[in-house]
N, C-alpha and C positions, 0 to 999 in steps of 0.2 A: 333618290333621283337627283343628278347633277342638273345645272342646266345645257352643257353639254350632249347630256344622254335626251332629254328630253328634244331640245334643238334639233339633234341627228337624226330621230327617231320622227320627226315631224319633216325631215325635209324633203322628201318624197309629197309628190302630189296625191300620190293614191292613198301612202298612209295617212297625210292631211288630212284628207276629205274621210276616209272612213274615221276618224277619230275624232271630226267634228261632228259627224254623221251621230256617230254612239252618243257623244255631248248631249246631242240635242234627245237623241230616241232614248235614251238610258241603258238600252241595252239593243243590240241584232246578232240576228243571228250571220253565217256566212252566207246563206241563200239570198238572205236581204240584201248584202251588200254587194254582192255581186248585180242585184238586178239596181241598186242605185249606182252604182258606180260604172255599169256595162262593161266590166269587166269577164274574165274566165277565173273559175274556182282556182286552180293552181295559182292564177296570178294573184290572185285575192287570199287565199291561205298563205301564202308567200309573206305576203304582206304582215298578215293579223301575225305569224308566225313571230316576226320580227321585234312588232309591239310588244306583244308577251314576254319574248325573250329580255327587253330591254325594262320591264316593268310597267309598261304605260296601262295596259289592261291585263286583264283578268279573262278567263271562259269559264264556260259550264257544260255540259252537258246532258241534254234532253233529250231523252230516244234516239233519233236520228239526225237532232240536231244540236249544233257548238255554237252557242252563244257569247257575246262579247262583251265586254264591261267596264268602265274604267275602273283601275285600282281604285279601291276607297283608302288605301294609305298613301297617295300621292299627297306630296305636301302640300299647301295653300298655295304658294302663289305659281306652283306648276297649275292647280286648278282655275287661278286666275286668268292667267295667259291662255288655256282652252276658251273658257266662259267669254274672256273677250276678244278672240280670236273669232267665235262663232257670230257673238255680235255683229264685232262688223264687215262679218262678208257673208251675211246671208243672200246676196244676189249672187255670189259666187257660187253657193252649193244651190240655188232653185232646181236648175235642171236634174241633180242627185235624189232632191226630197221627191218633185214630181214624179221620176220612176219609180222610187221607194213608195211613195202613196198611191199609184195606181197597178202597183205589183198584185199580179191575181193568184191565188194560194199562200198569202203569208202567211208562216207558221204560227199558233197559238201559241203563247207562253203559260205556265205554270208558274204562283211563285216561286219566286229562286229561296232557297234555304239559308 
């Protein structure tokens, strides 16, 4: 991961916030983020599509649902700049977590392997 690649792939507000979102949950699914983010599935898979593509996360696959994850090979201080990234603008994402915490049918997780 350049910081070019990481840069581009953050400068999108939607991918933003979902990938501070993941920072902070460790892991969502796309149903999650679509209800924290109010967005549409297309527009939200659009998005995670892109992250993956560029390396930033990881998925999984759960029955019927794809799960998101930040790579764990991202270097250090790409993991810095998330970590403090989330820091400090947690006023920025409140309205985000508030949808995500009052989302009704979260899916369960299973450990991931």
């Amino acid at each position: 991961m350049t910081p070019t690649t990481l840069f581009k792939s953050l400068a999108d507000e939607t991918r933003l916030r979902a990938v501070l979102l993941i920072v902070r949950e460790g892991e969502l699914c796309v149903c999650e983020l679509m209800s924290a983010l109010n967005d549409s599935q297309p527009k939200v898979s659009r998005h995670l599509a892109q992250l993956r593509a560029s390396g930033l996360l990881l998925d999984r696959r759960q029955g019927l649902w794809v799960y998101y994850r930040l790579n764990p090979q991202l270097p250090g201080w790409a993991l810095a700049v998330l970590n403090t990234s989330l820091e400090g603008n947690a006023a920025w994402l409140e309205d985000n977590l508030s949808r995500l915490q009052h989302m009704s049918d979260r899916p369960v997780r299973s450990v991931c392997c």
